[in-house]
N, C-alpha and C positions, 0 to 999 in steps of 0.2 A: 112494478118492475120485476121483482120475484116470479110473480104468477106468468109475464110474456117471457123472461127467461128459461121458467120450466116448461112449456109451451111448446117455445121452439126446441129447445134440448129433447123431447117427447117427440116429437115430429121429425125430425133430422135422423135420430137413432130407429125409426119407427120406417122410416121411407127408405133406408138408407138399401137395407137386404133387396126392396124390389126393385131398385135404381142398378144396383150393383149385384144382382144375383150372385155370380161365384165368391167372390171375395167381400161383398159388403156386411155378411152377417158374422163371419169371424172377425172381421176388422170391429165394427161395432162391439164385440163382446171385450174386447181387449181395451178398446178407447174406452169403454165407458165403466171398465174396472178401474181402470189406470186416472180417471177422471175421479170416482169416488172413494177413491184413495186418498186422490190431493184435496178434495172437498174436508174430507174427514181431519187430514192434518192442518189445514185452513182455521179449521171449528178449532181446534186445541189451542190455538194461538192465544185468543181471548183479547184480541186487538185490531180494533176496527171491522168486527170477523164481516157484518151484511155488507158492506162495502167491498172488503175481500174476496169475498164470495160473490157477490155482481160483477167485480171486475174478472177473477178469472173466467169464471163461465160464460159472459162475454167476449173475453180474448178467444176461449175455446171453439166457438160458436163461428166465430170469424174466420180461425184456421183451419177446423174440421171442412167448413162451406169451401175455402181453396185448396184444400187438400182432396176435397170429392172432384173440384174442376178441373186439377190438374191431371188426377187419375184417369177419369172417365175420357178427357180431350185427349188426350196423350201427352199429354207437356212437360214430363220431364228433362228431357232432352233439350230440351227451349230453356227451361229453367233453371234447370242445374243438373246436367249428363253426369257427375259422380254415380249419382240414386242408381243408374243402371249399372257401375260397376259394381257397387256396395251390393246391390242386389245378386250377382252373377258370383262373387265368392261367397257370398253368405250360402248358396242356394252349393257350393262346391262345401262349403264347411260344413255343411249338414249331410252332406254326402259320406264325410271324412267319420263326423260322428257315429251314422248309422253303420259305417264297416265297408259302405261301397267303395268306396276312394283311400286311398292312402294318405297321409300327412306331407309325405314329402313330393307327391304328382299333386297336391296341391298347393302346397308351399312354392313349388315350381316356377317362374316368374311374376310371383308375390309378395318379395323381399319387400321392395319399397313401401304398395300400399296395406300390406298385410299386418292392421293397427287394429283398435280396438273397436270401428265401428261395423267390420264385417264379425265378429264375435257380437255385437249387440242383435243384428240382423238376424244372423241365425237363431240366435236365442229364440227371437219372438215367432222366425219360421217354424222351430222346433212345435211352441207351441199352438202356430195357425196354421201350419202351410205355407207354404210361399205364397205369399201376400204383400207387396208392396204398398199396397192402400192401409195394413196395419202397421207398417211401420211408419207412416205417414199420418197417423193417427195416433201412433205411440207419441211420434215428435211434435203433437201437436199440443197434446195434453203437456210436455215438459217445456214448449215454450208460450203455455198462456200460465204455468205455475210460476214464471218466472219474475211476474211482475209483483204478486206480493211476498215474493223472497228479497226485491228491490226494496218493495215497501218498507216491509221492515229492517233492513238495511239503513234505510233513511231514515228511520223513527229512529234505529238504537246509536245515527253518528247527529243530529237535529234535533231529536226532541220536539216536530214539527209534524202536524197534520197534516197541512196546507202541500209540504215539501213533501214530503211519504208517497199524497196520493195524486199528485202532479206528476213524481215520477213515475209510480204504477202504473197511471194512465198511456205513458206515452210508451211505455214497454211493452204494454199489452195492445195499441193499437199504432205505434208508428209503422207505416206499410213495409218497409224492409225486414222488419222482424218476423211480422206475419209470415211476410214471402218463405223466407230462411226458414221458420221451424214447422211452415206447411208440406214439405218434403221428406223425402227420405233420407237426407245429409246430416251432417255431424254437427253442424251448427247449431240445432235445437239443445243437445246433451250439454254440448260445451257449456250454452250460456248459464244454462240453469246449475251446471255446476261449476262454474266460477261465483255464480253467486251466490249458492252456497258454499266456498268455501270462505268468502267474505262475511258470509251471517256469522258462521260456526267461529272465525278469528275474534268479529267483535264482540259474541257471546263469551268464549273464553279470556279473551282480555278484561271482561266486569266481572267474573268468578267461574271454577272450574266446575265442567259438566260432561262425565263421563259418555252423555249421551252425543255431547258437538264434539268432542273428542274424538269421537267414531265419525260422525259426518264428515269431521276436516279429512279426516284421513280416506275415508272412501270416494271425497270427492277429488281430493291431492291422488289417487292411484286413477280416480277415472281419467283428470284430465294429461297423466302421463300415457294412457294409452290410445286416447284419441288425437292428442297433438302436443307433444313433449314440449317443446320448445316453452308452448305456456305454460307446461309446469313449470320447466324453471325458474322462470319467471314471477309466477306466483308463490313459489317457495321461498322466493329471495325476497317479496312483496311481506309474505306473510311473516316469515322470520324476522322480520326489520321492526314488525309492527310490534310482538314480542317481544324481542328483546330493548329496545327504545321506550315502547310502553307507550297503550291507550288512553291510560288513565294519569292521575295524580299519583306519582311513584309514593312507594313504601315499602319496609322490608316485606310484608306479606303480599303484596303483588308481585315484586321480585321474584319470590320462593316460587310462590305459583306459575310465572309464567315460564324461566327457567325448567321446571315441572312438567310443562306443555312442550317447549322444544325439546327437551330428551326423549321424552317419550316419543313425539315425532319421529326423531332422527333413528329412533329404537328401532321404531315400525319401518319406515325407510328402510333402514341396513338388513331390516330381520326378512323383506322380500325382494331384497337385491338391484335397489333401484340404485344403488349406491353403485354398481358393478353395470348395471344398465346402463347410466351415465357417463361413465367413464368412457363406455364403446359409440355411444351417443357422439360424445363430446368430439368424438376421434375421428368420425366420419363426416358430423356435420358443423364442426365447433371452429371451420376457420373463414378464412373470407374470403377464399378460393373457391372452396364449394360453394359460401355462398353468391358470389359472382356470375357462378355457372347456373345460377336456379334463377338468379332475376333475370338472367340475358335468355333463358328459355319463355321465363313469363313473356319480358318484353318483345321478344320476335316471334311467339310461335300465334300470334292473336293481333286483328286489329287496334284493338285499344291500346296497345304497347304503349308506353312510353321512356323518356332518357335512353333508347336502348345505346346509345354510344359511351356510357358512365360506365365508370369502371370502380366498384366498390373492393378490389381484392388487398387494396393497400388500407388503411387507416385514412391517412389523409384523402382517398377518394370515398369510403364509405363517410365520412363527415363530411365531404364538400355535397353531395347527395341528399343530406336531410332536412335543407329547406325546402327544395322542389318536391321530393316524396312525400312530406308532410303535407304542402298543402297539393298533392295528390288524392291523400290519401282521407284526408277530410274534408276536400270539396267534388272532388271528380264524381262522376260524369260531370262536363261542365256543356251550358248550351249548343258550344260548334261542334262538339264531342259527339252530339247525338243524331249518330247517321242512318241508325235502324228501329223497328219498332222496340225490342228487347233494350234500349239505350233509353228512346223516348219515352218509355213511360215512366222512367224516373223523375221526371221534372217535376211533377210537383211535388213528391217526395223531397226533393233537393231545397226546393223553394224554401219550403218550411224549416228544412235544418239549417239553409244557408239562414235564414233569418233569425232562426235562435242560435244563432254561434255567440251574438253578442250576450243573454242571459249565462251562456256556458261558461264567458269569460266573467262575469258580474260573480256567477254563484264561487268560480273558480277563484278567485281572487279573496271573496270573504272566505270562504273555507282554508284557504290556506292562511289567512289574520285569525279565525278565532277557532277553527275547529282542524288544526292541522294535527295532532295528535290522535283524534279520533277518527279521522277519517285516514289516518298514515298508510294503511294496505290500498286502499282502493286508491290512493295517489299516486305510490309507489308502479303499483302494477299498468296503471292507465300510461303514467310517465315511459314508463322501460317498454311496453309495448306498441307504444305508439312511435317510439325513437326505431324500433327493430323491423316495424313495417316501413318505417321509410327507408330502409335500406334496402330492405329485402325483395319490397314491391315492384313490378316494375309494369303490372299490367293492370287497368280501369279495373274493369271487372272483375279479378281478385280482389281488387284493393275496396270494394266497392261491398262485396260481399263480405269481408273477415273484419272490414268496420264495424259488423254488427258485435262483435265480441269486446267493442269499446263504445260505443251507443248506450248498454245496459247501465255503466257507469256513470257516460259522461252525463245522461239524462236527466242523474243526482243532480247534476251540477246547473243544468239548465233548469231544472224546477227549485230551489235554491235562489239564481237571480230573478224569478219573475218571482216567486213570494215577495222577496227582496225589494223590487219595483209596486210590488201590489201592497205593503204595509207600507210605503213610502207614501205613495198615494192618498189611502188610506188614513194616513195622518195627516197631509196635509186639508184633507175634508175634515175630520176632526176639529182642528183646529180654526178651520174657517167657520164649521159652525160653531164652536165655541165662541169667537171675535163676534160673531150676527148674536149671538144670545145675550152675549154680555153689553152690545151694545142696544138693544130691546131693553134689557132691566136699567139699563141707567134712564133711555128715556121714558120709560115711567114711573120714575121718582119722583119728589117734590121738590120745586126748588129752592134751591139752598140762597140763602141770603148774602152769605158770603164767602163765597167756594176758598179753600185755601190754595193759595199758590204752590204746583209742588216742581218741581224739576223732574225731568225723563227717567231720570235713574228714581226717583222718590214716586213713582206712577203705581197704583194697586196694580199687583198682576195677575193674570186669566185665574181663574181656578183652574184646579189640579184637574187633569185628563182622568176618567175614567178606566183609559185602558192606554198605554205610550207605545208609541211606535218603535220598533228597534234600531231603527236608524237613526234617530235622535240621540245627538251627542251625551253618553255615560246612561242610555238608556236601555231599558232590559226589560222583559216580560217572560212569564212564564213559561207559555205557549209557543210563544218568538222564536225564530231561526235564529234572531240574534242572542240566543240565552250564549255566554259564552263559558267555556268550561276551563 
């Protein structure tokens, strides 16, 4: 598996400059730093690393391959038309840098989209050129890193192998993610930094580390500049998780985590997001504005839907959140699919409609035995998912910004199938146990005069080797059911 991995990774980076003459050999020099970077911090982990290390560089391998088809066909525009705006100020922001252009003939009807993903653009322009296929390549490397930052996510809220690398799996190959972080949009950065900002929480909730201390917070400033609203959202996720507490409370978890939000709140104030929010809050923080951004969704695109809802009252944005919701986590639905860009979701769909039932399985135990540890990523899943159903009002948005709740909910789906798989599991155990024990009895001797015993007075099975965790007051090491 190693050897065809680095094989094709040889071949792909190798072909790539004479496929792509202009742009394929700076893109490649960029991808495949940014690629042996995340390999390197993979290795330091010292948890599950060959496995780790198969699964990104396979996600990698998948995204780079539609990242080169969508460049080379042209399909951005089919795919996700942002990549060409994000491209066109990046390509004026570097204008502004070198002294061509000024800040404010560039600032110039930029107000809105003028965030933190056309400063990323440039950045990588600065250092290739304008180059869209490198940035397609930057975003491809941060969304196949993404699944063993899930992984371990899942290991530090389970204590489960099985659960870790079922999620890893489906983050690194569910097709809508592929899609999302094989382009040049904002989607790729998000994910992978919301879930590092979830690693670095449950790191600092078991003891402090100067080193996730800076992560939380580099990743809490990224994802205020590429799409605030999640910060908020995640700060309120994250604070909750602190100060409520991951763990078994005591005064020295207290100290520390108290410790953790000051400092936070420090860094916060000390570069003004505290002042940013405020003006935030004040433009975008009622239900007016937002009213006016879903009825844009809903009528400016076929997919529209509810566009007759009216969320600017309270009582209309809660009469709304049953229909957005399951929008927003089933749509596209079959009659829904009038064009090819619709159809080829379906089986993508298929599959998630079918594990909705494990998501409700793993969801349900998580919040019985591991509601404490898993507190951020419930908190944040919950609040986000309630604020896209309000806010949504179009398929295809809602279809795409799913993917920033898929990375979680994943957990939660691999979770109920472990859950179904040692359930299983045991009951094969057990049946072979009953076939063994009843083998040994028949070949003993017979007894002359067997005593009489009643049901309750019956010898019982020998003890299981290994118990399954669904069996009542049972627990294993290993087990998703360990409870904390």
């Amino acid at each position: 598996m190693n050897g065809l991995l680095a094989t094709l990774s040889f071949l792909y980076f190798v072909s790539l400059p004479f496929l792509i003459p202009v742009h394929g050999g700076s893109a490649v020099l960029l991808g495949g730093a940014c690629a042996l970077v995340a390999c390197y911090v993979i290795k330091q982990t010292d948890l599950d690393e060959e496995f780790l290390l198969q699964v990104f560089v396979s996600a990698l391998l998948v995204r780079v391959a539609l990242a080169t088809a969508i460049y080379y066909l042209r399909l951005q525009s089919f795919f996700g038309g942002d990549a060409m705006t994000y491209d066109q100020q990046a390509n004026l922001l570097t204008l502004v840098w070198q002294g061509q252009l000024t800040f404010q003939e560039f600032s110039h009807g930029n107000q809105n989209d003028f965030l933190g993903m056309p400063y990323l653009v440039a950045t990588i322009y600065t250092l290739v050129g304008r180059n869209s296929l490198a940035v397609q390549l930057f975003n491809a490397v941060l969304g196949a890193a993404t699944a063993p930052v899930i992984y371990v996510c899942a290991q530090r809220i389970f204590k489960n192998v099985r659960v870790a690398r079922m999620a890893a799996l489906l983050v690194a190959f569910y097709p809508s993610l592929i899609l999302w972080s094989s382009q040049a949009l904002k989607d790729a950065p998000i994910m992978l930094l919301l879930t590092l900002t979830t690693l670095a929480t449950l790191k600092l909730g078991e003891r402090f580390s100067f080193k996730y201390l800076v992560v939380l917070l580099f990743s809490l400033f990224g994802l205020l500049s590429l799409r605030f609203y999640i910060f908020y959202i995640m700060i309120v996720a994250v604070g909750a998780g602190f100060l409520i507490g991951m763990r078994q409370f005591t005064a020295q978890t207290f100290v520390r985590q108290m410790m953790i939000v000051a400092c936070v709140g420090l860094a916060l104030t000390y570069f003004g997001v505290l002042r940013t929010a405020s003006v935030q809050f004040e433009d975008y923080g009622n239900l007016e504005r937002v009213q006016r951004s879903r009825q844009d969704l809903a009528a400016t695109a076929q997919s529209g839907f509810a566009q007759d809802v009216d969320v600017s009252t309270t009582s209309g944005a809660l009469s709304v959140i049953p229909l957005g919701m399951i929008y927003l986590l089933f749509a596209p639905f079959p009659w829904q699919m009038a064009n090819l860009r619709q159809s080829i979701t379906l089986p993508e769909m298929m599959l998630w409609w079918g594990s909705f039932p494990l998501l409700v399985l793993g969801g349900w135990f998580t919040l019985k035995y591991r509601l404490r540890q898993a507190l951020p990523i419930i908190l944040f899943t919950t609040m986000l998912t309630l604020a896209y159903s309000i806010f949504q009002g179009n398929v295809g948005t809602a279809y795409r910004q799913r993917s920033q709740l898929l990375i979680f909910y994943f957990i939660f789906v691999a979770v109920g199938y472990v859950l179904l798989k040692e359930r299983r599991e045991e009951r094969q155990r057990q049946a072979m146990a009953a076939r063994n024990e009843i083998r040994s009895r028949g070949r003993r001797p017979p007894q002359q005069s067997p005593p009489q015993q009643s049901p309750e007075q019956s010898p019982p099975l020998p003890p299981l080797e290994q118990k399954s965790v669904t069996g009542v007051g049972e627990e294993q090491e290993t087990g998703v059911g360990e409870r904390g």
